[in-house]
C-alpha positions in Angstrom: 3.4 7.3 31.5 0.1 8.8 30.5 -2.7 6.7 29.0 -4.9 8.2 27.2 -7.4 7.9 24.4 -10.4 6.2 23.6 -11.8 3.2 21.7 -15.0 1.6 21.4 -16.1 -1.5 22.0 -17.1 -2.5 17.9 -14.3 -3.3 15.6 -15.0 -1.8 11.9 -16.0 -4.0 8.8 -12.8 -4.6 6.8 -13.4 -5.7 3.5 -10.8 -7.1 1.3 -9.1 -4.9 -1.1 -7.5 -5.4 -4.5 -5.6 -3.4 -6.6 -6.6 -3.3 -10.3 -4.3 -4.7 -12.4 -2.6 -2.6 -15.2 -4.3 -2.5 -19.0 -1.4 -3.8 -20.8 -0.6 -7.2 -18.2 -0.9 -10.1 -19.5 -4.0 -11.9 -19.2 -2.8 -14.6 -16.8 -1.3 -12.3 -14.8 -4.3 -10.4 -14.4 -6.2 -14.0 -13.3 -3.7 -14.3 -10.9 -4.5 -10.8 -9.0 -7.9 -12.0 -8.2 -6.5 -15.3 -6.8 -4.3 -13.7 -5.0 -7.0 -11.1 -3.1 -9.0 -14.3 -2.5 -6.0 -16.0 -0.7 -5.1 -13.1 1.6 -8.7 -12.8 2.2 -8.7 -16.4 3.6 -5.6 -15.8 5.5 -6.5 -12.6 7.2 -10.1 -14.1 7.7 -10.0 -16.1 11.4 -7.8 -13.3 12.5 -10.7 -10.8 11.9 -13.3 -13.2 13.2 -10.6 -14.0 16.4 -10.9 -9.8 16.8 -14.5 -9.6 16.7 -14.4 -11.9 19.6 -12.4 -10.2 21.5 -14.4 -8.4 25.0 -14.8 -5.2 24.6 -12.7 -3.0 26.7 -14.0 -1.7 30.7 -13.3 2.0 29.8 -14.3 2.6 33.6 -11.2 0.2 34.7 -9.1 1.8 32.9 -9.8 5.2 34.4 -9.5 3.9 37.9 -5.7 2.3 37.1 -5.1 5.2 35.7 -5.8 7.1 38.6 -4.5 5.2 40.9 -1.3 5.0 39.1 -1.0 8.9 38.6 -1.8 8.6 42.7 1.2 6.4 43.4 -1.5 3.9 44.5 -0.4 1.3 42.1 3.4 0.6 41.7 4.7 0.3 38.1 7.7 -1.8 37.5 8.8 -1.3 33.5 11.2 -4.1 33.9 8.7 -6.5 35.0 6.4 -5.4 32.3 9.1 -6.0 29.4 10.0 -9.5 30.3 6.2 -10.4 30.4 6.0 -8.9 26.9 8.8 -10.6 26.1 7.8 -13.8 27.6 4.0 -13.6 25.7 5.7 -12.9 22.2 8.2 -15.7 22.9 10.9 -13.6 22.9 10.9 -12.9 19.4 12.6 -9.4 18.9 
């Protein structure tokens, strides 16, 4: 397994987005879009706040597993890894 790649440590702005609603809709439909962007925009808000929050990552750590995995220094059980991943999602599949 190679791990590669880069990421830095500030998450972008994401604003909310809403589609335009057609010319010929009717007019409560068209009310409805912009109630609509509003709630998503509440939903997907303390997930984007809970991100921000989030430490940034220790790109020099990383490296050094890396290295020390490519060495053999580190032993890598995929097996164990899985059922951890399973275990933190609950074992949703």
């Amino acid at each position: 397994m190679k791990i590669t790649g880069t990421y830095g440590s500030e998450l972008p702005a994401v604003a909310p987005t809403t589609k335009a609603a057609p010319t010929d809709a009717p007019a409560a439909a068209q009310a409805g879009a912009g109630a609509s962007g509003a709630l998503q925009s509440a939903v997907l808000q303390p997930a984007l706040d809970a991100l921000r929050e989030l430490p940034a990552i220790d790109h020099a750590k990383v490296a050094a597993l890396r290295d020390a995995l490519a060495r053999g220094e580190i032993a890598f059980d995929a097996a164990k890894l899985a059922g951890l991943i399973e275990r933190h999602h609950g074992g949703r599949g």
